[in-house]
N, C-alpha and C positions, 0 to 999 in steps of 0.2 A: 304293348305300349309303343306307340309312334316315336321315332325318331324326331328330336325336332330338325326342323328347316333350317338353313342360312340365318342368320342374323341379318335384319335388313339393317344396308347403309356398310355394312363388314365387305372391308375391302378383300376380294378374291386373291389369292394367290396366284404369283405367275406361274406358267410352264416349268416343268423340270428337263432335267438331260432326259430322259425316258419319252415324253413328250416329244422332242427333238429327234431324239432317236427314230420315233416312229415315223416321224411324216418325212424324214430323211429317208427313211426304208436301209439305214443304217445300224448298227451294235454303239450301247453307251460309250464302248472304249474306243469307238471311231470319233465317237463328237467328244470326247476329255481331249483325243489328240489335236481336234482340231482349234478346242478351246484355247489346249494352252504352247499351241504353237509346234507339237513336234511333226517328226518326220513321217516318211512310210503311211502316207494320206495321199492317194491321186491328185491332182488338179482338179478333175471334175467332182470327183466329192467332196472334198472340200469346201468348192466352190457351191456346191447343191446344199452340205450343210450350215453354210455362212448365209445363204439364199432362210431357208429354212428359220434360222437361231432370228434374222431382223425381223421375218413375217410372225411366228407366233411373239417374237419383242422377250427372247426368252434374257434373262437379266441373271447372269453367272458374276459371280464375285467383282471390285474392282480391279483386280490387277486384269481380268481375263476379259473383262469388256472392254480394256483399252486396247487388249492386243485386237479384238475383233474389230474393234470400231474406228484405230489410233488414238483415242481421245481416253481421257477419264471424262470428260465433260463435269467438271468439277472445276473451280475457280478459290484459290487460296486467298484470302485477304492480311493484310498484316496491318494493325492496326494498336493505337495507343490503348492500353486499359484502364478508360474514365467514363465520367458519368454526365461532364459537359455536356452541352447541345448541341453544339458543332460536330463535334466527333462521333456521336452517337448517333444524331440523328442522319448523318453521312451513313454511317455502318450498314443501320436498315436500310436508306436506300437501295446501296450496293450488293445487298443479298435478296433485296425484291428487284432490281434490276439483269439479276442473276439467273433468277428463276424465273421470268419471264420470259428468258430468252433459252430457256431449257437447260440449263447449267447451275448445278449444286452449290455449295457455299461452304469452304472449310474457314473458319477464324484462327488465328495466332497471337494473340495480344503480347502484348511487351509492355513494360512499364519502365518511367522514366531511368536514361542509366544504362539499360537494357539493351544488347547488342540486335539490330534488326537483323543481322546476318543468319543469329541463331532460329529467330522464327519463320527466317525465310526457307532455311536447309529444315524443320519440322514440317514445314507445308508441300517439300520436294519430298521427302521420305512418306509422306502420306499418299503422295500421287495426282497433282493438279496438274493441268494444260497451261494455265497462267496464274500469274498474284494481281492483285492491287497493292499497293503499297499507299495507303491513309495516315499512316506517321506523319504526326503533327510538327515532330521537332526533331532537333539534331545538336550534336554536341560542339558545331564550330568545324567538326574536319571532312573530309569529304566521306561519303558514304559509297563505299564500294560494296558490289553486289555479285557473287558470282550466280547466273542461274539459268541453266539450258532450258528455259519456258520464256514464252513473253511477259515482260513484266510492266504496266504502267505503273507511275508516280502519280501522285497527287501533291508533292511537293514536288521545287529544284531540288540540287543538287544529289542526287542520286548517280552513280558511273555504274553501268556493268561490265562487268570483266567478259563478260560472252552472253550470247542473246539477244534481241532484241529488246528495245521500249520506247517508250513516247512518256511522255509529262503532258498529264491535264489538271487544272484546275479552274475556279473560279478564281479572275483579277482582282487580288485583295487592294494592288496597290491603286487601281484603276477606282475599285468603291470607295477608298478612304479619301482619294481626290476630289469624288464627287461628294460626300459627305462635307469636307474640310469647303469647298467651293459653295456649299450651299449657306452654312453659316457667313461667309462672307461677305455673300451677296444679300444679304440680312443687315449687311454695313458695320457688320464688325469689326472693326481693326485687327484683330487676329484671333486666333483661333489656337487653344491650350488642348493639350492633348495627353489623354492618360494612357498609357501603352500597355500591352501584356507584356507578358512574359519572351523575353528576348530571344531564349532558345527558340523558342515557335517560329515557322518560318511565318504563319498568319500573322502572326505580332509583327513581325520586321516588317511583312510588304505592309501593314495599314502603317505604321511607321513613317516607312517611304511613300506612300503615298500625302499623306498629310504633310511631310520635309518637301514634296515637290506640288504640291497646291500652294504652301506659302512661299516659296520660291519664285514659279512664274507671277504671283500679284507684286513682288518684290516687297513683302513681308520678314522681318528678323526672325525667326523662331524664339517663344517665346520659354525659359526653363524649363521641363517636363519635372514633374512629382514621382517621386517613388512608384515606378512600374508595379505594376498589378500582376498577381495570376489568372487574373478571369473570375476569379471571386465578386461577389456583391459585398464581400465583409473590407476589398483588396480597395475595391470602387470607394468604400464609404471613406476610405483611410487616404486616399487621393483628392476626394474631394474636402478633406476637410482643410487640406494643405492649399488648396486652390481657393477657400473659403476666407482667408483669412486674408488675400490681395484683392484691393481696391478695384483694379483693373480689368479683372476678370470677368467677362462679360458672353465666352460662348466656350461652348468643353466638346473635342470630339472620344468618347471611348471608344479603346479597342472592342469590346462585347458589351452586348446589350446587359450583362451581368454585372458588371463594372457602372454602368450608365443608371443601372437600379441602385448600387451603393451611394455613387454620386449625389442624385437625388436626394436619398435619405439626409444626406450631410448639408446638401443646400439648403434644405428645409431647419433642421437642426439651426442651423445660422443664421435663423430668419431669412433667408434669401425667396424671392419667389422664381417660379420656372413659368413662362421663359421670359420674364417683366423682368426679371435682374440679372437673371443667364440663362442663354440657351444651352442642350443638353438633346445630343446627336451619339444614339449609341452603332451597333454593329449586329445582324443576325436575324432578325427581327422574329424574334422566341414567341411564341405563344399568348406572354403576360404582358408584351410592349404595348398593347392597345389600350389596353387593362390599368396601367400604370397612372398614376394623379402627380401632372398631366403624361396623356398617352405620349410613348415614346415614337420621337421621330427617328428612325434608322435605316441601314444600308440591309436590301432584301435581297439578294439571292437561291437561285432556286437549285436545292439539294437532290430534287430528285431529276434534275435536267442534269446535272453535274455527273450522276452517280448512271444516267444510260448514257451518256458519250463516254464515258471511261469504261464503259462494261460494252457496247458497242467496240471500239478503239481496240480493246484486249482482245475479243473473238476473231477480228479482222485479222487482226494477227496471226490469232493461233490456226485460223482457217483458209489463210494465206491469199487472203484479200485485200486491195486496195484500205486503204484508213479513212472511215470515214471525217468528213470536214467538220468541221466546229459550229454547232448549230445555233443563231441567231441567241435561243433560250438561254442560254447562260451566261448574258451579260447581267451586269447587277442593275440594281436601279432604287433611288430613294426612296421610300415610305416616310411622305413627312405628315405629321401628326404635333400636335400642338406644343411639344417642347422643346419647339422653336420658334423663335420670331423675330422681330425687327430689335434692331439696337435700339436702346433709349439714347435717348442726347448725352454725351460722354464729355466731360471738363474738356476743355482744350491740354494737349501733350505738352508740357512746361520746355 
């Protein structure tokens, strides 16, 4: 009876030490020594089987490819554990930006409350060259980080106690400006704003940015509603607070999730979109197109964001210059029909 064949598409296995051993013209117990660092190994063989272990690409455990290579080539991320769009759809970015550039992906998630410190020291005991840091929020006090790898942020306020890092993000305050600016210029006299979640540092910069678009037109800021968590059920419950003042004529949400609760509630009040309010959310998810009428929002790109942060980390850990901030990840508006011109508004008593 014939032996079968390979399985087609069945990935081969690599090299072993015996493999190495031979084309070294070395003993397995000369390549163990050299794997994992000891002594009573020449220079030149060593050197012949270091030569050897990159050409066959023979792949021994990870502690022992980093002493051969210096690297784990591994990249730890730390990250909220939600199901949001923001966050998640960041995640995949950052572990296809990862792999692209030939570096593994370890995750850590935390959930709210949760010390980032602990998931950061889980991702150094595993073995990474650097983190990302995707934590969405903070508890108010500064975030101290000890951690002998580089580490970027995606948010502020991060300090390391040793290491280096850098901060990247997408300008949340920069989009909510240009969001809060464009209903304006729609001739609205102001512009009402349903916020997230305060902890989030996303929530503060659209925040501040909306506080400094009605600032420079020299606008009052108008009462904010019961801050949201990013819910469409948080959105509907804001807007229904907003539904009930005469005045109300253009809404910016923090997230496009918020901006679909909204809606709901406009409609609920008979209101029409955007003949009696315009409705400017944030993200621009998937269903904003989709929405009656489609949503106009603030679009930034996740996966420009997720290779300069993943570029920015390698630099580091490879001891290269940093590279500069690529044009691609400034935000820029998606307007889309639930916005429009103000209708003629009573004169201010």
């Amino acid at each position: 009876m014939t032996a079968p064949g390979p399985t087609p598409g069945r990935r081969r296995h690599g090299p072993g030490m015996t493999e190495v051993a031979r084309a070294a013209g070395v003993s397995q117990k000369t390549v163990s020594r050299v794997v994992n660092g000891e002594p009573h190994v020449s220079p030149q063989v060593r050197d012949r089987v270091l030569r050897v272990i990159r050409e066959l690409d023979y792949r021994p455990n990870n502690a022992a490819r980093a002493l051969l290579l210096g690297r784990y080539r591994r990249i730890g991320v730390v990250s909220l554990g939600t199901a949001l769009y923001g966050p998640s759809t960041l995640l995949i970015a950052l572990e296809r930006a990862m792999q692209q550039a030939g570096y593994s992906f370890a995750l850590a998630g935390t959930l709210e409350g949760q010390q980032i410190s602990v998931a950061v020291e889980a991702l150094l005991e595993q073995g990474v060259d650097g983190i990302v840091l995707s934590e969405p929020i903070d508890d108010g006090t500064p975030l101290r980080i000890g951690a002998d790898v580089p580490v970027v942020s995606l948010a502020e306020g991060v300090e390391l106690t040793e290491g280096a890092g850098a901060v990247v993000g997408a300008d949340g305050v920069a989009a909510a400006r240009l969001a809060t600016e464009h209903l304006l210029s729609l001739g609205h006299r102001t512009v009402w704003h349903i916020p997230g979640p305060q902890n989030w540092w996303a929530a503060r910069d659209r925040l501040h940015g909306w506080r400094e678009a009605l600032a420079a037109a020299g606008i009052p800021e108008p009462p904010l509603p019961t801050a949201g968590d990013w819910s469409p059920a948080s959105g509907y419950a804001a807007g229904r607070q907003l539904a009930r003042l005469a005045d109300v004529t253009a809404v910016f949400a923090a997230n496009d999730d918020m901006a679909l609760g909204a809606l709901r509630a406009f409609a609920e009040a008979g209101l029409t979109v955007p003949d009696d309010i315009s409705v400017v959310g944030y993200d621009d998810i998937p269903a904003a197109p989709y929405t009656s009428p489609p949503l106009t929002t603030v679009h930034h790109d996740t996966a420009a964001l997720a290779d300069h942060a993943v570029d920015v980390l390698i630099a580091m850990i490879e001891g290269r210059p940093r590279p500069d901030r690529p044009t691609g990840l400034a935000v820029e508006l998606t307007v889309r029909a639930s916005s429009g011109p103000v209708r003629d508004q009573a004169p201010v008593a």
